[in-house]
N, C-alpha and C positions, 0 to 999 in steps of 0.2 A: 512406407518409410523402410529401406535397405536394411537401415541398423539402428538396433536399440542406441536411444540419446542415453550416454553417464551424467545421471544427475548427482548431484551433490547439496545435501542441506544444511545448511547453517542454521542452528538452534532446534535442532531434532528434538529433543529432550523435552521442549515448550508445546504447548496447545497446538498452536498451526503448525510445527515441526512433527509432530506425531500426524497430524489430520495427513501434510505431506508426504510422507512413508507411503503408510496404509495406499493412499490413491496412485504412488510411484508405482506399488507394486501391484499394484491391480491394472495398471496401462501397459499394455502389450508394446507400446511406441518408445519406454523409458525404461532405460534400469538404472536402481540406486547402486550409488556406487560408493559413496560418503556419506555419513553422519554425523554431523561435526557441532562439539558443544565446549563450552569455554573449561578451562583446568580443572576446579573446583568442583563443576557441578557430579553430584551423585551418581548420575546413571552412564558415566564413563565405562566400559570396560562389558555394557550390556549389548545383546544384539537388539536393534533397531526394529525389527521387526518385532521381535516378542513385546518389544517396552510397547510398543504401538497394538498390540494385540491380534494382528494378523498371521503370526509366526511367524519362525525363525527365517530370515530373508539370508544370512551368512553376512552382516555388515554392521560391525559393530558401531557405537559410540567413543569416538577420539577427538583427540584435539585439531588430528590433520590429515588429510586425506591420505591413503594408503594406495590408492588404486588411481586411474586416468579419468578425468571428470572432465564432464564438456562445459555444462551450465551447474552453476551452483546457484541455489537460492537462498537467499538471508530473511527469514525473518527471525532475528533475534533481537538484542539491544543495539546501543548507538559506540559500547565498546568492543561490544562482538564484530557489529557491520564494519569498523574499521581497518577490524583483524581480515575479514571478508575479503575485504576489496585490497589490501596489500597479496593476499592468494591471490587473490584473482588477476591482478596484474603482472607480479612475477610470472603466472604459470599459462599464463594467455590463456583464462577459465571466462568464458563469457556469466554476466551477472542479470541475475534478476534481484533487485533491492526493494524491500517491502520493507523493512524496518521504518519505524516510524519515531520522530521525537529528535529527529537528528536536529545538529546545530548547521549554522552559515557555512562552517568551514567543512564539517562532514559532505555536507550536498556540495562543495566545491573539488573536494579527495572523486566523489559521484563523476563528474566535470571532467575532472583529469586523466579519469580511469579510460573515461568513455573515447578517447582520442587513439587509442592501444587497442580497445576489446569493447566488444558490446554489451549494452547495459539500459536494461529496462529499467527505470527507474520511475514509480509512482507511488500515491500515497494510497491509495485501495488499489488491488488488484481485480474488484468485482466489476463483472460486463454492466448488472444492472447499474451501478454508482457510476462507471466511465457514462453509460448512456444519457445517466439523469445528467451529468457535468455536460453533456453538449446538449442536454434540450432547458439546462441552464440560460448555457452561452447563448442561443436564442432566444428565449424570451429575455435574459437582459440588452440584446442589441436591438429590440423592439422596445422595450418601455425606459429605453434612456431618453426617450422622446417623450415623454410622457408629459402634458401642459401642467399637470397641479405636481408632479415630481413624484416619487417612489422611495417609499421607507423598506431595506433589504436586513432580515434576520436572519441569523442561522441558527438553529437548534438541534445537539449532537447526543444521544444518548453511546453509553457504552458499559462493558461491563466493569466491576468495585475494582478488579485487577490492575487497570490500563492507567499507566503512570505519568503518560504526556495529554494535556489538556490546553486550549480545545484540541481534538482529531487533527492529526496532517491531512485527513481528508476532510474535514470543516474547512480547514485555513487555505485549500484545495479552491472550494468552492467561492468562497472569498475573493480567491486573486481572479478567479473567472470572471466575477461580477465585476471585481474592480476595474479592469481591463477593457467594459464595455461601457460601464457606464461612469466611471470617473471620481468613486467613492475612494478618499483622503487615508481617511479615519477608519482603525478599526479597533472596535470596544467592547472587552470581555466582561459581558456583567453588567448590574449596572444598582448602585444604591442609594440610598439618601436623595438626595434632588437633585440630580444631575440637571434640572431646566429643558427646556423642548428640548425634542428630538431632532438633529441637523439633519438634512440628506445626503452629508457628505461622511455618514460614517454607514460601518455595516456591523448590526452588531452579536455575536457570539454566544452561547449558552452551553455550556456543557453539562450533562446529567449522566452519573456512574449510578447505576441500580443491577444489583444481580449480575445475572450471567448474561447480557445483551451484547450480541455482537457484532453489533453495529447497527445504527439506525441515523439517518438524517434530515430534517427538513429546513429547506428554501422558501423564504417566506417573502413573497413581495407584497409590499402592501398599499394601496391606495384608498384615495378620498372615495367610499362607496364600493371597493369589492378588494378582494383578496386571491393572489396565489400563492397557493404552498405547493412543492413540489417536495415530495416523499420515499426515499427507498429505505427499505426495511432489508435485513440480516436474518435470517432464521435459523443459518447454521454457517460454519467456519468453513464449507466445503467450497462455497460463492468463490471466498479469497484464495483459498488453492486450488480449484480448477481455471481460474484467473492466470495464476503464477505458472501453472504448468502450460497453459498457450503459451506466455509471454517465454520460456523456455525453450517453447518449439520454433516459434519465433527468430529467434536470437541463433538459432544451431545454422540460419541460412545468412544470418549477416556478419560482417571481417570486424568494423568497430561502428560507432557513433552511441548518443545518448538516443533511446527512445523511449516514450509512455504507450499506457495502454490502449492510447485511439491510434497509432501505430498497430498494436499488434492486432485491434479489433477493426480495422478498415476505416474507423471512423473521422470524416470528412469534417476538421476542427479548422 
């Protein structure tokens, strides 16, 4: 690559905004060029580097970008990514959108963006989670056939922090399943006597325990055996080395919306 990509982070200040830094500046193929965090928050006015612990990079913590940025990436809230994506369009900044917990209308601002400038836009940014989503899509387009029928669960751990429940990528996996095999209904929870189980529902579980950062399982189930399809989280590094493909990605394309089996080849 000719020239360092200007990245730009939305929600520097947050978990996966620090993780971001740290690995901006450790890639020879990227320089951070923004660090961008909502009015209020504390660590305005710090350099981005030190708050991240890697040293002093020269880029501080502001509201708005100071310097020319190619790709910015949002993982922050659903008022920040809003703030996001209005730079982003003004300033023809290509997006990479990870925030998660958005509403109908936010993922349709996503929509609109994407007609102007490019925009990665998924609910995990990890290779292994995209992978398991198409070896999903397979086996649900194999056992919507199934003669005695197929009971689908999904079960999402994550960490005490994480404020939107179930995961955008539970609900991810959900619209996959639903898509093949034709499940209605979908059901978070379930108490008292809800009566048999339909097969036209799929149904949800979410568990906040600790510091887990991500973990999910695909449960299909039938009369005499069982799959469960499993990707585990072990560190936040999965989702930003993710974001920073989906980055590099985006620096060779003019506009459209695109997901991570886009930016991973993957034949969906």
């Amino acid at each position: 690559m000719s020239e360092q990509i200007k990245i730009g982070i939305n929600g520097a200040a947050g978990r996966m905004g620090r993780k971001l830094v740290a690995l901006v500046h450790a890639d020879s193929d990227l320089q951070l060029t923004a660090a961008l965090e909502a009015e209020n928050n504390p660590c305005l006015g710090q350099d981005a580097g030190e708050l991240t612990g890697v040293g002093k990079v020269g880029v501080e913590v502001t509201t708005e970008p100071a310097e020319k940025v190619d790709v910015l990436i949002d993982f922050s809230v659903p008022a920040g990514f809003m703030k996001a994506v209005k730079l982003c369009e003004k300033n023809k900044i290509a997006l990479v959108a990870a925030t998660t917990g958005l509403t109908e209308d936010q993922k349709q601002a996503i929509e609109n963006a994407s007609k102007t400038i490019p925009v990665v836009f998924a609910p995990s940014m990890s290779l292994a989670v995209n992978l398991v989503m198409k070896l999903v899509q397979d086996a649900a387009k194999v056992l919507k056939s199934h003669p005695q029928g197929v009971d689908v669960e999904i079960i999402e751990r994550h960490h005490r922090f994480k404020e939107d429940a179930p995961s955008g990528t539970a609900l991810r996996f959900g619209e996959i399943v639903a898509k093949e095999m034709g499940q209605t209904d979908h059901v978070h929870g379930r108490e008292g006597r809800p009566g048999l189980r339909p097969q036209s529902e799929i149904g949800y579980h979410a568990l906040r325990t600790g510091d887990n950062v991500g973990e999910h399982t695909i449960v299909f189930g039938m009369m005499g055996e069982t799959i469960d399809l499993t990707v585990r989280g072990q560190s936040r590094d999965s989702y930003a080395y993710g974001a920073l493909a989906a980055a590099k990605f985006l620096i060779n394309q003019n506009s459209g919306l695109f997901g991570m089996a886009d930016v991973l080849g993957l034949d969906t």
